[in-house]
C-alpha positions as CSV (number, residue, x, y, z in Angstrom):
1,X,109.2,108.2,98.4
2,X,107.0,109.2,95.2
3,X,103.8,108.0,94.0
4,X,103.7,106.4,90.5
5,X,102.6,108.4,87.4
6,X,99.2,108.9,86.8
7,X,95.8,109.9,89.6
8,X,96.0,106.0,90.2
9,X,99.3,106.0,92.0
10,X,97.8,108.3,94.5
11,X,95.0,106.3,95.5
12,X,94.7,103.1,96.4
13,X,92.6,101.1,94.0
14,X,89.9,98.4,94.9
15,X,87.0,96.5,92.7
16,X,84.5,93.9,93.1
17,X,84.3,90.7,91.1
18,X,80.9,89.0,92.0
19,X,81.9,88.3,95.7
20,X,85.3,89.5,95.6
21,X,87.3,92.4,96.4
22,X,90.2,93.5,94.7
23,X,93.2,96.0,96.2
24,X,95.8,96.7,94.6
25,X,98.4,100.2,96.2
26,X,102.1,101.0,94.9
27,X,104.9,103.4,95.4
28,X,108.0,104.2,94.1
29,X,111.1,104.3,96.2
30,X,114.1,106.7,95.2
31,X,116.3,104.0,95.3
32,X,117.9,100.9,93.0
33,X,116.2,97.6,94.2
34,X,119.7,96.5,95.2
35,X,119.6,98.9,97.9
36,X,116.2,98.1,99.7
37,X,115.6,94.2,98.8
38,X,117.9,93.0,101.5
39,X,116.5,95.5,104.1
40,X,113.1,94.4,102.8
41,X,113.7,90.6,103.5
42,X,115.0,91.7,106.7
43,X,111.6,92.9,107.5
44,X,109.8,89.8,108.1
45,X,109.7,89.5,111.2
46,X,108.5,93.5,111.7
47,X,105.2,93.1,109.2
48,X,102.6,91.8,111.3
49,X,103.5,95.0,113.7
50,X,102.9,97.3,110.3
51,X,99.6,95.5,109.4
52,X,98.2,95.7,113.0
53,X,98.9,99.4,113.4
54,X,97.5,99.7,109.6
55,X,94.5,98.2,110.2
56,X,94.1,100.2,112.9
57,X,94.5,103.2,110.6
58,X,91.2,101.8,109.0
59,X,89.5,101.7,111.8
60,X,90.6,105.4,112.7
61,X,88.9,106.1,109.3
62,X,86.0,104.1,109.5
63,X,85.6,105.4,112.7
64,X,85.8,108.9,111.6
65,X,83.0,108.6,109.0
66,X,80.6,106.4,111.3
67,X,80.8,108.5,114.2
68,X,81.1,112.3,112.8
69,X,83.0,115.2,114.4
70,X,84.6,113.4,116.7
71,X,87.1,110.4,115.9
72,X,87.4,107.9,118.1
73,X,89.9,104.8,117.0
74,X,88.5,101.4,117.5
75,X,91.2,99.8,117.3
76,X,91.3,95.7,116.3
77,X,94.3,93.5,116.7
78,X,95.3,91.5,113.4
79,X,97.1,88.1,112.9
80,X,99.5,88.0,110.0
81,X,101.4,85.3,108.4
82,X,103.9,85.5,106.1
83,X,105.0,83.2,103.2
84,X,107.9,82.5,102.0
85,X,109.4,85.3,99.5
86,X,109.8,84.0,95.8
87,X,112.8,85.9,94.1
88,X,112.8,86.4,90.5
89,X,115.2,88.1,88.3
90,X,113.9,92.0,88.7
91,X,111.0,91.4,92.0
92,X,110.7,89.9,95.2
93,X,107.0,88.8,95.7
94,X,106.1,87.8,99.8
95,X,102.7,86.3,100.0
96,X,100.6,87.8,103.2
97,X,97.5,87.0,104.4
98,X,96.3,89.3,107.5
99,X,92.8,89.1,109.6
100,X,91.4,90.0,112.6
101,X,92.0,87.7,116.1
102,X,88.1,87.4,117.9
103,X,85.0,88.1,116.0
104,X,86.5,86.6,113.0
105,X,83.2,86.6,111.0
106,X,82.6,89.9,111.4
107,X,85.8,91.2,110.0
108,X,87.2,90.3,106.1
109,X,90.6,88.0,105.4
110,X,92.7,89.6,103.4
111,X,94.9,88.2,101.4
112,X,97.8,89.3,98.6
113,X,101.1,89.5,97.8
114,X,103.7,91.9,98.9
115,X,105.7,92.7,95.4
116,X,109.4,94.7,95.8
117,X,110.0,95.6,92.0
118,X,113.0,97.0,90.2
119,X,111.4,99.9,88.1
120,X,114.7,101.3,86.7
121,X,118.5,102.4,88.0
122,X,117.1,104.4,90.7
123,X,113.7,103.6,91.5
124,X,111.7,100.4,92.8
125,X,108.1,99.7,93.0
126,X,106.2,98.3,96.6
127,X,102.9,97.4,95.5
128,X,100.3,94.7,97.0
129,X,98.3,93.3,95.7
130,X,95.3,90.9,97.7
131,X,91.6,89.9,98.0
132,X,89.3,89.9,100.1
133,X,85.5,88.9,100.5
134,X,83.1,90.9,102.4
135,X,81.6,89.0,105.8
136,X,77.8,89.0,106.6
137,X,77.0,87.5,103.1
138,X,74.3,90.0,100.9
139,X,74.6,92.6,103.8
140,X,78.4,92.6,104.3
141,X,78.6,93.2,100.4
142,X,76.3,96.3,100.8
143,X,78.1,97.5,103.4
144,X,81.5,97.4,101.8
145,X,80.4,99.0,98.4
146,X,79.2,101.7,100.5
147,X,81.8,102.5,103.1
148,X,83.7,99.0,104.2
149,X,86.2,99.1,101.1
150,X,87.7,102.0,102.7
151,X,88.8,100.5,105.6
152,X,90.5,97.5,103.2
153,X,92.0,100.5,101.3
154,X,93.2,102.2,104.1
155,X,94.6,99.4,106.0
156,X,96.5,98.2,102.8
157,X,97.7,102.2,102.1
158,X,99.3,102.5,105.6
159,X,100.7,99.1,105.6
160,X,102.6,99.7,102.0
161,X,103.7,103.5,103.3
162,X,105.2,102.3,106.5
163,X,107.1,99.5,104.6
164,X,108.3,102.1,101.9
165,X,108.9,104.7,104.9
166,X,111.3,102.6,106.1
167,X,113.2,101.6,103.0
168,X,113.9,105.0,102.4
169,X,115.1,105.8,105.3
170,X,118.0,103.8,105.3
């Protein structure tokens, strides 16, 4: 698995629009798209595993910065639901929508699109792509300029990485 070309394939990337944020994360895959897609649409069932234990990979990281030398996970469980995937002739875009069970209004909805890409003979594209809006109103948009975006990005990193992990592998 390779990052796209260019210092914003390595990072995720995320902006605000007024009260809306904006992620978007991709990654190549060493292999045709007529290799992964079915073991991609396969996956279905498996995401909202990946996009709890990604999540919780932003709280690890949110944690981490918050607290200081020591790390400790705070771990939050996520509900996900899954659309139905729209095929096109060279990408398979699954609409996703993830958020946090109990203390809903203290935690952000986040919601995209999934995107499988065919990039060339040997390489496809994962990407997603979603919104979200801060909670707690003027506050919750502080917050999330200042540290909150990088659990979003982190969550969103580790959710696409897991996914293209295990595309490669097989």
């Amino acid at each position: 698995m390779t990052f796209g070309p260019g210092p914003i394939a390595a990072s995720v990337v995320s902006c605000c629009l007024d009260l809306i944020v904006f992620v978007y994360y991709y990654i190549q895959i060493g292999k045709p798209i007529a290799a992964v897609a079915p073991r991609f649409q396969s996956f279905f069932a498996s995401f909202s595993v990946w996009a709890e234990s990604a999540y919780r990979d932003g709280e690890e990281l949110r944690a981490s910065i918050s607290i200081g030398k020591s790390p400790t996970t705070v771990a939050k469980t996520v509900r996900m639901r899954v659309g139905d995937p729209v095929t096109q002739e060279a990408e398979t875009t699954v609409p996703v929508v993830w958020e946090a069970t109990g203390a809903t209004s203290l935690f952000p909805k986040m919601e995209g699109s999934l995107i499988l890409a065919d990039i060339g003979p040997d390489h496809t594209q994962l990407a997603f792509r979603g919104t979200y809006e801060p909670p707690l109103g003027a506050l919750g948009r502080a917050l999330d300029k200042v540290l909150m975006h990088r659990l979003a990005e982190s969550s969103v990193k580790g959710f696409v990485d897991r996914i293209g992990s295990a595309l490669e592998s097989e």
